[in-house]
Structures are given as C-alpha cells and as structure tokens.
N, C-alpha and C positions, 0 to 999 in steps of 0.2 A: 580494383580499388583497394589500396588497404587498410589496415584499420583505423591508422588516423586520418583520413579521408573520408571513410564512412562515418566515423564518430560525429566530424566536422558538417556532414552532410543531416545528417541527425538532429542538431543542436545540441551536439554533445561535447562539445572541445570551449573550453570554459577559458584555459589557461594553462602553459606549462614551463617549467623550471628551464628549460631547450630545449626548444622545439626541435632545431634542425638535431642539434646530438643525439636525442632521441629517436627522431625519422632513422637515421643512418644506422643505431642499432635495432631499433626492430628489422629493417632488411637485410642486415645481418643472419639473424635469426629467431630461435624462441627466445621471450625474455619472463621472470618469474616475476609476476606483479601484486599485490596486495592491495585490500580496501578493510577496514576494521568499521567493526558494528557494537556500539557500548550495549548492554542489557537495561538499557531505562524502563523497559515494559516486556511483559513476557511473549510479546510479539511486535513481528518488523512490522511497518508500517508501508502504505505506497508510495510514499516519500524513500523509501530504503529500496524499491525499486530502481531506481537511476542508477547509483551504483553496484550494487548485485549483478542485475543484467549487464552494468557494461563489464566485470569480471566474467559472463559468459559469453560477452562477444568476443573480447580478448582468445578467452581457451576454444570458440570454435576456430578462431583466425590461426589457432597451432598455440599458441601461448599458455601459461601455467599460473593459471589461478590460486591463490591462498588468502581463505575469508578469516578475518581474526574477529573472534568474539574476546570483548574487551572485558576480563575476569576481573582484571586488576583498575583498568580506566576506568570502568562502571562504577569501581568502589568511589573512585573519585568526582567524576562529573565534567565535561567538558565544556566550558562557559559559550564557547562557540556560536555565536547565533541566539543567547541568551542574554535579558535583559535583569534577572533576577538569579542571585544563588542559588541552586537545584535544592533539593530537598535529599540528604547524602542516605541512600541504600543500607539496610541492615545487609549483612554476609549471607544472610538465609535468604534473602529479596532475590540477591545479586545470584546465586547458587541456581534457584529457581530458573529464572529467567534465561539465564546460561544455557540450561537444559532445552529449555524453550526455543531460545533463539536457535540452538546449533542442530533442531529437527530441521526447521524452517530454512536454514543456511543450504543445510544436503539435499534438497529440492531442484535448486536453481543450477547446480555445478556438479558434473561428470566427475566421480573422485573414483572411477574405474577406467576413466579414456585411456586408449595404449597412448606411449608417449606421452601426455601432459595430462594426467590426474590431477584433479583439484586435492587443494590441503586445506585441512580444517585445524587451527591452530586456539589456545587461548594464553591471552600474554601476563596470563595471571602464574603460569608456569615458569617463567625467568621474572617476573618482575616481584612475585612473594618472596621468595629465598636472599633477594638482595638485602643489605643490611643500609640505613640511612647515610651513615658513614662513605659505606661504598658508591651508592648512588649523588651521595654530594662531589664527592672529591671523580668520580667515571665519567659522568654527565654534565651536571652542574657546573663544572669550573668549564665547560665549553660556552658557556653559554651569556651574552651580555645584559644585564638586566635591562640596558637602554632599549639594546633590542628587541626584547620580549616587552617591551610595554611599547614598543612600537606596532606591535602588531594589532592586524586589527580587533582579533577576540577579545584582546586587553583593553586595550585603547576605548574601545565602545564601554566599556564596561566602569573604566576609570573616571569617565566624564558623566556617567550617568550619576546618580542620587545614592547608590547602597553600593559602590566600589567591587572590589575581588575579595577574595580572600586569598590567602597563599595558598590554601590547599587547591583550588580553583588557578591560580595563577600560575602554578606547579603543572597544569595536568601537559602541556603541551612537550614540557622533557620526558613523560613517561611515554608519550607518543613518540616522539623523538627516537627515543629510547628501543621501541617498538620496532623501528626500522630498521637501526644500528643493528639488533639479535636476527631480524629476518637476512639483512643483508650478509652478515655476517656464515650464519649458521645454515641457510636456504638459498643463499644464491640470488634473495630479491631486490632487484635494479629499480622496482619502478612503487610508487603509493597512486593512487587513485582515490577522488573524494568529490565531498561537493564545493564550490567553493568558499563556503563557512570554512574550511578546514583546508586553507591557502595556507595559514598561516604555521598550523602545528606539523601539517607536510615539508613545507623551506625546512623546519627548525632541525625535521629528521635529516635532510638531504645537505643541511651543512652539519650535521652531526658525522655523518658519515664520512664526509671528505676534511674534517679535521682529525679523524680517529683512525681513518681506515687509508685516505688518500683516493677511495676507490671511486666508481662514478656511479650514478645515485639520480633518479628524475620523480620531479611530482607531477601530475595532469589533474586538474578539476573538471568539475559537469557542474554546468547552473544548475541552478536550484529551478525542482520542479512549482513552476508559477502559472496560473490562470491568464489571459491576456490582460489583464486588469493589474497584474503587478501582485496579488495576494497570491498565495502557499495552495498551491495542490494539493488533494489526499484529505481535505476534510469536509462531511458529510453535514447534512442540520442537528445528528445526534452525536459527532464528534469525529474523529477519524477514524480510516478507511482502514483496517487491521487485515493484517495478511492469514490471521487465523480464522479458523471457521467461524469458532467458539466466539469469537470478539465481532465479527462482521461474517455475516452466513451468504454464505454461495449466492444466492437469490440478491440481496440487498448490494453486493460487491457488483454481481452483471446489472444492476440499474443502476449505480453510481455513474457508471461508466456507457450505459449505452442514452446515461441524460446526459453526456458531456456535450458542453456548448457548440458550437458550429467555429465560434473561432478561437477551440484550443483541441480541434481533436485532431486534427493531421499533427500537431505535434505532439500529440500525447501516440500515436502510433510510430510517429518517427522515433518516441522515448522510448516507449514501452512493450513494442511487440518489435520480434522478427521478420515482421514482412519484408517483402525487398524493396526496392527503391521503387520497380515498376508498376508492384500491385498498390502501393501507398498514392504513387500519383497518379494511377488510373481511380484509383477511389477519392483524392482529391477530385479531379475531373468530373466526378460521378457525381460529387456532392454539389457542387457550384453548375451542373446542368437540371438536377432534380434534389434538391436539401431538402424536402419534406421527404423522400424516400429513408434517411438516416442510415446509409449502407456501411457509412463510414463508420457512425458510432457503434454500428453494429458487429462490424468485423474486430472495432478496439473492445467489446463487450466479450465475444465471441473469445479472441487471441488470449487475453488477459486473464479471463475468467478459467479457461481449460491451461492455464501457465500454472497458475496459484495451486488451481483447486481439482482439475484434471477431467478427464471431458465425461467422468459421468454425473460430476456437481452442475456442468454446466449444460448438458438437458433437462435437470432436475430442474437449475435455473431456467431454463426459458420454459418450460414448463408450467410453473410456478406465475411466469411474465403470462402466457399467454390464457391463464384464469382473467387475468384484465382486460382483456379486450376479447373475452365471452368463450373461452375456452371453455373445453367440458372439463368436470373435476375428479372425473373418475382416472383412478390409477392414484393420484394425487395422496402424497403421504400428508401425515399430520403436521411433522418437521415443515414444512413447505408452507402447506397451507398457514399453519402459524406466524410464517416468513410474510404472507401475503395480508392476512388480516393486522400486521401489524401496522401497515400503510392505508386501512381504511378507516373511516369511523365507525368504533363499534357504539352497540346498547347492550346492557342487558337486559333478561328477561328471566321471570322466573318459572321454573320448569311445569310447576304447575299449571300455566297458563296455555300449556302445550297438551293437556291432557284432553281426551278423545269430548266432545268432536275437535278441538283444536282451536283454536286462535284464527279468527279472520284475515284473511291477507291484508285486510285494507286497511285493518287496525295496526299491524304489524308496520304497514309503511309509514303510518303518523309516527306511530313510536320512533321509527331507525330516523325519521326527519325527511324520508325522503318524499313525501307527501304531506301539504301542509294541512290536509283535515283530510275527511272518510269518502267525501267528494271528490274531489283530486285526486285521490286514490284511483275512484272506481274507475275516472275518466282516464286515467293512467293505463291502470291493465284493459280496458276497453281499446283504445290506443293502440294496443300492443309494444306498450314501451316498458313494461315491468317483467324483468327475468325473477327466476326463483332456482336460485342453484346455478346460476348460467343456463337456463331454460324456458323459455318464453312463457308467459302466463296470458291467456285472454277470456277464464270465465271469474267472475269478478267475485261469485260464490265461495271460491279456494278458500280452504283451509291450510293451516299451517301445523302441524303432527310434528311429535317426536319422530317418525317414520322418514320426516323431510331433514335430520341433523346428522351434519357431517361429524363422525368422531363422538358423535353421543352430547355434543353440546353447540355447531355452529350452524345458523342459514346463514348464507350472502345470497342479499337482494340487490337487483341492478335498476335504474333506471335511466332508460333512453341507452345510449353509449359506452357511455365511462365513470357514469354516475355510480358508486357503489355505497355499500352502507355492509356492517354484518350484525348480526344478532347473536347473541354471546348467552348461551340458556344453561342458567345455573339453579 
C-alpha cells in the first residue's frame, strides 16, 4: 500500500492540488515535504497532531520531512479558521514559544535517519532580512487580489461583522513565500496541512510555477472532529496540550481512554501507528464486547507512550488505577495530585487529626460522602467504606495524621467509584 493509500485509508486525504501528478511522483521516488507550525502558544496542541504524525508517516514511507516553526508567521497571525483578529505576539512571546515548540517538533521526526533526516527550519530566517520593497515587488505582484479575497480564509472573514486587516490579509504571501524558499533552496515539492490551510497552500504552489515554472503539490488532512461535527482536542478545562507542564501525563491517558465509542477507531486510524489489522481487529473487539474499552484503551496506551514516552504512561495508568481501588503505595505526590484533582475535595484542619484522631464517621459527613453519623456507620458496617483504598469495617476507626499521604491527604471511597479526598491543612 503506499502512502497515499494508507493516508486515504486513515481518513487522512482531505484534498490535493493533483492527485494523479503526485501519485506518479511519489513512485518515482523520495519527495521532500513540509507542514509549518505558527507559535500561538508555547505548546502544540492535539489538533497539531494530524499533521506532525502525518510528516512522520511520509519519512517512515522513505520520504524527507521538514517541520517549519513559523518565526516570522507567528508574528503575523493566520486568519485561517478564525472568526476574529488574533491578538498580534510581542517578539519576546513569539521568541519563547519558538524555543518551546521546536523541543516538542524533535520528538515526533527522526533528524538522524540515514537517508531521509528530518529538518527543523524557521522562516523567520529568510523572511526577517527581506526589506517591504522587496517582498512587494518578489511576491506581491504575483498575486491577484480578486483571488486572494476569494479564498476562503478571507472570504469568511470579509462577510463577517469585524472584516481583515491587511496585516492578517497579508499572511498567506508569506506563506506562499515559505514554499517558494523551501522549494527553491531544499528541494521541497510537496506542503501538507489541514484543510483550513487549502487556501494559503494553492497560493504557495501557484507561487511557484509562476517564479520557478517548477512542479509544486498541496495535500490537506480534515480537521480533527468529534462525530458530532465539533473540534477534537478539547477537554472541560480547555485543550489537550502536548506538554506535560500544560496537560500532565495522567489527565492526557484519560482524555483519551474516555474517548466516545463512535470517534475512537478513527482517532486510532489518526493518531497512532497501528496497522490496519490490529485497528480493525480492535474495531471487531469493540462492537462484540464495548464495555471492555480495549479500543480506547490501546488509543490511551499508543498516544500517551508517543507524547510522553512509556514511563509517563505507567505512571499514568498507575495513577488511573488509584480509581478503581488501587493501592497507593509507590504512588508519587506529582500523580497523586494528578488524581485528587478529579475528585471532590474538603478540607480539614490539622488539628482535628491530633491523637486520638478524628472519627471516620465524622470524616465521611464532612467529605459528603455520608449524609449523617448514621449512614456512615451503616456504610463501614456494610463494608462499602475504603480508607486509603483499603477497606474499613470497624466503625470505631479513627482518622490520624499517621493515615496522610504526603503529610496532608486521606482519599475516602465509597462503594465502587465513589470518591471524596480530605485536604488537611
């Protein structure tokens, strides 16, 4: 199969500039392709997944990756897909962020493979030293303004309520532009994006064959969507960040192993390497037994050890399986803090822990998870009240500083899944 077959296969073939022109050169041979990443935030996102990985399906299939971090674009802002003016980056933002994204970039792409190393470029390096003059009269006079307000970045943007600005109007020549230096000075034939960026991909690939004469292809990947039609990659506290520090290992693998039943064969077909046979043995798997979630669990598993690497992601399941009555020994405090974050806390004040200790039964009115001292008792008599992930059944228990994880936390369970934690300050 090759790679535009599997892409297709995937849900990854959106669109391309020629189709067949292109077939015919990739079986030709290696071709050098590019996909650019602005710095809007100091990390990618899981939306910047789709294309990243598909630059490293390309370079497993023999082919030669170059991720461009947009030094220069980012100054600018891409209206693309935007319904309002961005908010324009100070130089020290953009600086930042740069730094950030191009760790996050050398992650995902081999820039040692014999034969096709990845390249790590920023187009702030040819597009700073240009002087206005030069770029009007180089670029600009290629370019029809009918056309460019045809497109549809513009075009959405013209009919809305608050228009473009030029400088926003502008960005898709410096894109443009972008391709014209790759093709020119690297040898790159091909752009890659999502389809928000249909438009400023043509403007490159007629840049090219008016400047160069040379041949020049765009391919898009849809935008990664829910089967609902809305935007992938965002969580109830906001999106899913590729970096630790912004979204922690623990909360990344339960994004993803709560993914719905009818969007996770294609978030596997997007987002991991599996092959075609283990995806649709594990389709199979799901539609004969869906309460097992082996699916979401292998996209939990794949993703989570891609990002963050496989000792985030025992940490992670680790961390997962405190919830369904794990023991917490071993368990760091980074983690555990991962986990209390998703439960309801109380506090408590420390003194209230001083020897003999605090009643359990008191303790469970407080966390809510007993609605009086009665309830309670009836609770740990029951045997449905853990203390630490460990079962309680004399009703007498006390509750000690001797029982706090970390010198400040109890997690109290009841029944199953029920959790509560105590927060003793």
């Amino acid at each position: 199969m090759t790679i535009l077959e599997d892409l297709q296969w995937r849900g990854l073939y959106a669109d391309c500039t020629d189709a067949a022109a292109l077939t015919q050169r990739l079986a030709e041979g290696p071709i050098a392709l590019y996909c650019g990443f602005d710095p809007t935030a100091d990390s990618l996102h899981v939306g910047n997944l789709v294309p990243l990985l598909a630059l490293r399906r390309f370079q497993r299939a023999g082919h030669r990756p170059i991720a461009l971090a947009g030094g220069a674009t980012g100054m600018v802002g891409d209206p693309s897909g935007k319904s309002d003016e961005r908010n324009l980056q100070t130089p020290e933002q953009v600086a930042h962020n740069i730094t950030a994204i191009r760790e996050q970039l050398s992650r995902f792409l081999d820039f040692t493979a014999a034969g096709n190393p990845a390249r790590l470029v920023d187009n702030a390096t040819w597009t700073a030293p240009l002087s206005f003059l030069e770029f009007l009269r180089d670029v600009g006079k290629h370019f029809s303004v009918n056309v460019m307000m045809a497109k549809d970045s513009v075009r959405s943007r013209l009919e809305g309520d608050g228009g473009i600005s030029y400088t926003e109007f502008s960005y898709m020549l410096l894109q443009a532009n972008d391709f014209l230096h790759l093709r020119t000075n690297l040898n790159c034939e091909l752009q890659v994006g999502a389809t928000d960026q249909w438009g400023n991909i043509t403007a490159g690939t007629d840049l090219i064959r008016k400047k160069l004469g040379a041949p020049a292809w765009g391919l898009t990947f849809p935008l990664l969507t829910k089967a609902d039609g809305t935007k992938y990659g965002k969580s109830a506290s906001g999106a899913v960040w590729l970096d630790a520090k912004r979204t922690s290992p623990y909360r990344f693998y339960q994004f993803f192993i709560n993914a719905d039943d009818a969007d996770v064969i294609k978030l596997l077909k997007v987002l991991t390497f599996l092959s075609h046979e283990e995806i649709s043995a594990l389709e199979t798997g799901m539609k004969a037994n869906p309460g097992a979630r082996a699916a979401q669990k292998a996209l939990a598993r794949e993703l989570t050890t891609l990002v963050h690497g496989g000792g985030a992601l025992t940490a992670a399941i680790k961390a997962s399986e405190i919830l369904f009555g794990g023991s917490l020994d071993g368990v760091t405090e980074e983690l555990f803090n991962d986990v209390v974050g998703e439960i309801p806390t109380k506090e408590l004040a420390s003194s209230s822990l001083a020897e003999p200790g605090v009643p359990l039964t008191d303790l469970l009115v407080h966390s809510g998870l007993a609605t009086s001292k009665g309830q309670a008792r009836k609770d740990i008599e029951g045997g449905g009240i853990n203390l630490n992930n460990v079962r309680v059944t004399d009703v007498a228990r006390a509750v000690t500083t001797a029982d706090l994880h970390f010198g400040k936390y109890v997690l109290l369970r009841k029944g199953k899944r029920t959790y509560a934690v105590i927060n003793v300050k």
